[in-house]
C-alpha positions in Angstrom: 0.0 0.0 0.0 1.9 3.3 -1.1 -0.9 5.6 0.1 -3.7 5.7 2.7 -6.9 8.2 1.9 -8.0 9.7 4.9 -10.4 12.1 3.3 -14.0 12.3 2.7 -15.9 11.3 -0.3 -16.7 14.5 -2.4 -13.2 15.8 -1.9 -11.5 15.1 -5.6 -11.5 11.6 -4.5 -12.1 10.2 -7.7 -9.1 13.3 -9.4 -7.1 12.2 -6.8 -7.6 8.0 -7.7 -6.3 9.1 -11.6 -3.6 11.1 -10.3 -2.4 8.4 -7.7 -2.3 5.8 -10.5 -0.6 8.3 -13.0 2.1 8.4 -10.4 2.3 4.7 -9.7 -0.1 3.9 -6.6 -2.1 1.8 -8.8 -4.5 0.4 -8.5 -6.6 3.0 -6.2 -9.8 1.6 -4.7 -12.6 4.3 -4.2 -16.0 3.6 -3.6 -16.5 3.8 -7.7 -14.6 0.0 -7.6 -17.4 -1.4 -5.3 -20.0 -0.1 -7.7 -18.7 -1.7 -11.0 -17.4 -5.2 -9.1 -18.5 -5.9 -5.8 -16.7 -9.0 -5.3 -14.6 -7.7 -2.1 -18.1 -6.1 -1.0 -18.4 -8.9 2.0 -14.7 -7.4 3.9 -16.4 -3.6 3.8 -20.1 -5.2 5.2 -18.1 -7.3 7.6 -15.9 -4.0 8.4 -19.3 -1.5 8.7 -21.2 -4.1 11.4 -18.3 -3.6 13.4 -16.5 -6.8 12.6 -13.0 -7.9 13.2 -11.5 -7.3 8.5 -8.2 -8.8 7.7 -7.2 -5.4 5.8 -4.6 -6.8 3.7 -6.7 -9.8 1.9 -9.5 -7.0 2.1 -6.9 -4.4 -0.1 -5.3 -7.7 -1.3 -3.8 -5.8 -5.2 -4.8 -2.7 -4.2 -1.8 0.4 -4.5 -3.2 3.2 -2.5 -6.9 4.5 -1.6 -9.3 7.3 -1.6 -13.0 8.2 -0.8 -15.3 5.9 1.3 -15.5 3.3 2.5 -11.7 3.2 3.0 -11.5 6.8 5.0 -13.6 5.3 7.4 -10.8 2.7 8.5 -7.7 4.8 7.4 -6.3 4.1 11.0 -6.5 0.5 10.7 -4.8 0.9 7.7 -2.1 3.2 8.7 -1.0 0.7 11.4 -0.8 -2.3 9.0 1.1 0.2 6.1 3.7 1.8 8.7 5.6 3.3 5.5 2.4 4.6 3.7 2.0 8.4 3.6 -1.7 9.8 4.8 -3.6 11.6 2.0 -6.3 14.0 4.0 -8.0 15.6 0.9 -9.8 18.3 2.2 -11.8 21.2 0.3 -14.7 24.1 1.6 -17.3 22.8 4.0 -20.3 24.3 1.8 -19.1 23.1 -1.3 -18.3 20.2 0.1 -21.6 19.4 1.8 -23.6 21.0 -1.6 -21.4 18.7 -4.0 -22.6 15.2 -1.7 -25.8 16.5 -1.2 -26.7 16.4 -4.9 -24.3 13.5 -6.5 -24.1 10.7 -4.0 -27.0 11.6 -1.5 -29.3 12.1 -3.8 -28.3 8.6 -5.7 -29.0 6.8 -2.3 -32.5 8.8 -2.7 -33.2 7.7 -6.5 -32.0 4.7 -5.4 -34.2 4.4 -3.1 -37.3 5.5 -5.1 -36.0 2.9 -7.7 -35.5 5.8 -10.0 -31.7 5.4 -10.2 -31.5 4.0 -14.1 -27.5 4.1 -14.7 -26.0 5.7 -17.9 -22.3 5.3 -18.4 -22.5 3.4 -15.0 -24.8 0.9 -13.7 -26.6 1.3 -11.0 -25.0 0.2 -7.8 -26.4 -3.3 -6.6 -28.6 -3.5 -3.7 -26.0 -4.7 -1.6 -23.6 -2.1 -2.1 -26.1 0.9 -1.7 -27.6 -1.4 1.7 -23.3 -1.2 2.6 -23.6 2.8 1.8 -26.4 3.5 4.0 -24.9 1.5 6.8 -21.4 3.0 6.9 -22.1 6.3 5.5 -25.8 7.8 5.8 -26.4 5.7 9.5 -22.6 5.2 10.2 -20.8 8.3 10.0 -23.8 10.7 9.5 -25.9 9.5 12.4 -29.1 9.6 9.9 -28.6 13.5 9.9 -27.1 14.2 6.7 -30.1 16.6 5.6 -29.3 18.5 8.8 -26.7 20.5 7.4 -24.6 21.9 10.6 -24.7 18.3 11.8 -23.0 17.2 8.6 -20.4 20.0 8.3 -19.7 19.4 12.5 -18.9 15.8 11.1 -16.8 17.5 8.3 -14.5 19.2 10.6 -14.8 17.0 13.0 -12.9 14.4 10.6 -10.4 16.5 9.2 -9.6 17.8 13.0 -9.0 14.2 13.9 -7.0 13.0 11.3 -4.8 15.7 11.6 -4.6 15.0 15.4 -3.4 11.4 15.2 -1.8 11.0 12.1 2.1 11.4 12.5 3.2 14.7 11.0 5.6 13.3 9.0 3.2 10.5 7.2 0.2 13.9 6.7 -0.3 15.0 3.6 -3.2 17.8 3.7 -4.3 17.6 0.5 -7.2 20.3 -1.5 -7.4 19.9 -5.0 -5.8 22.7 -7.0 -2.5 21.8 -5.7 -1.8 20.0 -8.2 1.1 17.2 -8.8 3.9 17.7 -6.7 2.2 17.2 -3.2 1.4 13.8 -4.2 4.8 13.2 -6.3 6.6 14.3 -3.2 4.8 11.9 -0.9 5.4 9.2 -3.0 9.4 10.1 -4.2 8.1 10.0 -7.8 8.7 12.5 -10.6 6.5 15.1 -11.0 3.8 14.7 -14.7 4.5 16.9 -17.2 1.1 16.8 -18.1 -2.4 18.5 -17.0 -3.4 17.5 -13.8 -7.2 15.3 -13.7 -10.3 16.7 -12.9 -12.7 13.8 -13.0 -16.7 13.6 -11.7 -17.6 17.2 -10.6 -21.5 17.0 -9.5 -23.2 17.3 -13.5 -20.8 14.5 -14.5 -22.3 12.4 -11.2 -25.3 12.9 -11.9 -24.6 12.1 -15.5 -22.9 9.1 -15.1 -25.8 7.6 -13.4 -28.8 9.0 -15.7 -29.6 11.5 -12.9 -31.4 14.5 -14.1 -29.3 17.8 -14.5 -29.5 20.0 -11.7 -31.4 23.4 -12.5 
């Protein structure tokens, strides 16, 4: 494991899983890998009802992560992956809480409604958006994702406590816009001579999974 995503979904997570790979932390599992093969679905159910996961058959290929549902466990992680740098990717608490409020909240509600049809992704299986709810919407949200200071408390919260216990020397605080080198330097690898990603803003979401445009 070359590096350990610490931050949030909604945080350039899926920019961030092209740029890792670009600079050799490949492959990068983000929530997006769930979606199109669920196969290592039952280590992340096991991990969000509290169970005892075996993190390296769970990440078993894996080069690095980002987004959920690996944040959630990114001290788990960091103990198993002494050497691993910690990516923190962190960006504006409104933009933040708009951008998940209308790309992946709003899939778990389509979803719900069975009115989540796919486009240039399928729809995520039952069992994956049941995993979602669990460890995101009822895990880290508390069911109080629609109550907007809750969520941004959360927010902070997170960010505040990564930055408390992850060594200083492992941190990498991370907002997209920075470009390549942060990352480059974390890892010891050249820096791209080559335009930095920007991947799966809120209209490509919503896009991807035959939501309708926002107004």
């Amino acid at each position: 494991m070359k590096m350990i995503g610490a931050g949030f979904g909604r945080t350039g997570t899926m920019s961030l899983k092209a740029a890792l790979e670009r600079l050799g932390a490949a492959p990068c599992f983000h929530m997006i890998d769930l979606v199109r093969d669920p196969t290592p679905l039952p280590y992340w159910q096991a991990a969000a009802s509290g169970e005892k996961v075996d993190w390296r058959a769970a990440l078993d290929g894996w080069g690095a992560t980002v987004d959920w549902p690996g944040c959630t466990y990114w001290e788990e992680m960091a103990e198993i992956w002494p050497d691993a740098p910690i990516l923190l990717s962190v960006r504006d608490p409104e933009a933040w809480y708009r951008s998940t409020l209308n790309s992946i909240h709003a899939a778990k509600e389509a979803a719900a409604a069975g009115e989540l049809e796919g486009n240039t992704e399928n729809p995520p299986p039952p069992e994956v958006m049941a995993m979602i709810s669990d460890l995101i919407w009822n895990g880290t949200f508390h069911g109080r994702f629609l109550e907007k200071e809750y969520a941004l408390e959360v927010f902070d919260r997170h960010i505040a406590d990564v930055k408390a216990k992850a060594p200083a020397d492992r941190l990498v605080v991370y907002e997209i816009g920075q470009g390549w080198e942060p990352l480059a330097d974390a890892l010891g690898v050249p820096v791209p001579d080559e335009p930095f990603p920007h991947l799966n803003d809120t209209a490509s979401f919503r896009q991807m999974f035959g939501m309708r445009a926002l107004a």
